[in-house]
C-alpha positions in Angstrom: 8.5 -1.8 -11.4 5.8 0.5 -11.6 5.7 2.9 -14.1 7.6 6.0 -13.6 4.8 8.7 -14.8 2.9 7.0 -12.5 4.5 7.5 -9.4 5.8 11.2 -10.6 2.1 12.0 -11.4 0.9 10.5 -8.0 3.9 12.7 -6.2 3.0 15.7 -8.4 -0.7 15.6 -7.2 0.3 15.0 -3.6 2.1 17.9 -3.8 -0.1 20.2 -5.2 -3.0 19.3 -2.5 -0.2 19.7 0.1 -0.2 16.3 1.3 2.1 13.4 2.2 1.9 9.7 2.1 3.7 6.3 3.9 3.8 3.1 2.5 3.4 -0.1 5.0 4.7 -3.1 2.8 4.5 -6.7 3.1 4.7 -8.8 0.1 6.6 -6.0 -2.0 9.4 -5.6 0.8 10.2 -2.4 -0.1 9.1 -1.9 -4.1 6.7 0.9 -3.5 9.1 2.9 -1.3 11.5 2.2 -4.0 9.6 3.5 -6.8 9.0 6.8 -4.9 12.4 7.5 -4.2 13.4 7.1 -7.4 11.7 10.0 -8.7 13.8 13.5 -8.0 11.7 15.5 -5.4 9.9 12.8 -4.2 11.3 14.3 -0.5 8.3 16.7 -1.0 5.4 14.3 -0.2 7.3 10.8 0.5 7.7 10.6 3.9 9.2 6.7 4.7 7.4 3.4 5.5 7.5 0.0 7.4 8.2 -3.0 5.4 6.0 -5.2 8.0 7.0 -8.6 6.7 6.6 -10.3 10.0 2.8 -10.5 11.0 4.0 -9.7 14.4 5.1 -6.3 13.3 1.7 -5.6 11.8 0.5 -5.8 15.2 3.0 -4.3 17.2 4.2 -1.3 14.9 1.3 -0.6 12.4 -1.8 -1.3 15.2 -3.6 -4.1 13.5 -5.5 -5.9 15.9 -4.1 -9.2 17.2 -7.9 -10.7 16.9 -8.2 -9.4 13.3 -4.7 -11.1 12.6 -5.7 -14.1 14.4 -8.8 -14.8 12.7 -8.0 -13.9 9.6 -4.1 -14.2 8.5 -1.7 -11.6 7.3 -3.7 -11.7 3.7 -6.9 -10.0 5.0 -8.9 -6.6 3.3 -9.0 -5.0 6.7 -5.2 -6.2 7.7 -4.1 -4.0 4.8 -6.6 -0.6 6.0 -5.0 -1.1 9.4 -1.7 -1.1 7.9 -2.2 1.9 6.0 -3.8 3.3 9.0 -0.8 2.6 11.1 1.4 3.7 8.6 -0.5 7.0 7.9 -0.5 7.3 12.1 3.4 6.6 12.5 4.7 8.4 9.8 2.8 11.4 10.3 1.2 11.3 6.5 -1.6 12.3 4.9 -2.6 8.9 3.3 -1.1 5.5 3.8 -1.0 2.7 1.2 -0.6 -0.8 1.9 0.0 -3.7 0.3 -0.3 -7.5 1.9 -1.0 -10.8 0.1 1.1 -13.8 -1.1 3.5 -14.5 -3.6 3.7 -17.9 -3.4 5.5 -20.3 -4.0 3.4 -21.8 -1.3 -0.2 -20.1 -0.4 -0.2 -18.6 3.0 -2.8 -18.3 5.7 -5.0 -20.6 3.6 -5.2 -17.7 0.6 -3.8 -19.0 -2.9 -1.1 -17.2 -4.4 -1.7 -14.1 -6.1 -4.3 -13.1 -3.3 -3.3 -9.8 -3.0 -4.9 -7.0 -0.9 -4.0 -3.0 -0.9 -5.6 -0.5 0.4 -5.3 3.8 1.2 -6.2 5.5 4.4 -6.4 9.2 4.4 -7.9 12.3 5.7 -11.1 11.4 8.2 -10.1 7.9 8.8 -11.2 6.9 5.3 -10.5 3.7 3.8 -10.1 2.9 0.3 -9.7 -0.7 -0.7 -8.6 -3.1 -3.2 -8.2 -7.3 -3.5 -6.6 -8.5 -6.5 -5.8 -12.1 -8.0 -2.9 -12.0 -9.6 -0.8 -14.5 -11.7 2.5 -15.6 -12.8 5.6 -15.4 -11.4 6.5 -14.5 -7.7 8.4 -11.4 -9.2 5.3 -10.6 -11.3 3.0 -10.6 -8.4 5.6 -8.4 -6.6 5.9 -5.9 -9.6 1.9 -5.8 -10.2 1.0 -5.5 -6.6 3.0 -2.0 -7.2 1.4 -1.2 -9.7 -1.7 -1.9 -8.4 -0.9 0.5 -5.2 0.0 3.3 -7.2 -3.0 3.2 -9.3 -5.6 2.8 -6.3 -3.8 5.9 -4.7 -4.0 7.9 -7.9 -7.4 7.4 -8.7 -8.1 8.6 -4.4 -6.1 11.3 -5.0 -8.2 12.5 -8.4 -11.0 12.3 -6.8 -10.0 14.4 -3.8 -9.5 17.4 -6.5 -12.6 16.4 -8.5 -10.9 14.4 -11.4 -12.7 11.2 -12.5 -10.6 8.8 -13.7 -11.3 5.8 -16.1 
């Protein structure tokens, strides 16, 4: 699971610019909301999410267009920016993060496993994006993918109070 500073540093920061966030999960069914939750006070800037493991609900709940889906598969770049999108919309957040991709044991849509996509939305309709290729085990792709979201949404989040990171 991700790692516990992490998350508490991503809430603290969310705090302190007085925003929120919603998580739209696929391939983590319900890790990132997890790791927020975990942390005390996370109530302050975690508001909920979708865990959108059906494509269908991508579409129908999150607003992803049923072209884009069609064309493209579940384990798309811009799949994962309407998600957060959606999720950002629905919940009534500041920034959505979202994570699609596959697992495995079997690739998906035509993408390999470990194809892993996760992206932020936030203030102004701004998309911030990331694809990985990940290895290992189906749990380890689950776990990193975590990581991997709470890392792109930190370093959005530094930037939005004029950190640099890295």
């Amino acid at each position: 699971m991700a790692d516990m500073a992490d998350v508490a540093g991503v809430l603290t920061m969310l705090v302190g610019q007085g925003a929120t966030v919603a998580v739209a999960e696929s391939i983590t069914g319900g890790l990132i909301g997890a790791a927020f939750t975990s942390v005390s006070g996370s109530s302050r800037a975690f508001r909920g999410g979708v865990i959108s493991y059906a494509t269908d609900l991508k579409r129908d709940l999150l607003g992803v267009p049923r072209e884009l889906l069609e064309r493209e598969g579940a384990v798309h770049a811009e799949v994962a920016a309407g998600m957060a999108a959606g999720v950002a919309r629905l919940c009534g957040a500041t920034y959505g993060l979202a994570v699609t991709g596959v697992a495995g044991p079997e690739p998906q849509d035509g993408k390999p496993v470990g194809t892993v996509h996760v992206a932020v939305s936030g203030p102004g309709g701004q998309i911030w994006s990331r694809e990985l290729r990940l290895d290992g085990s189906r749990e380890r792709i689950r776990v990193e993918t975590v990581d991997e979201a709470v890392d792109l949404l930190s370093g959005v989040l530094k930037a939005n109070i004029g950190e640099h990171s890295g």
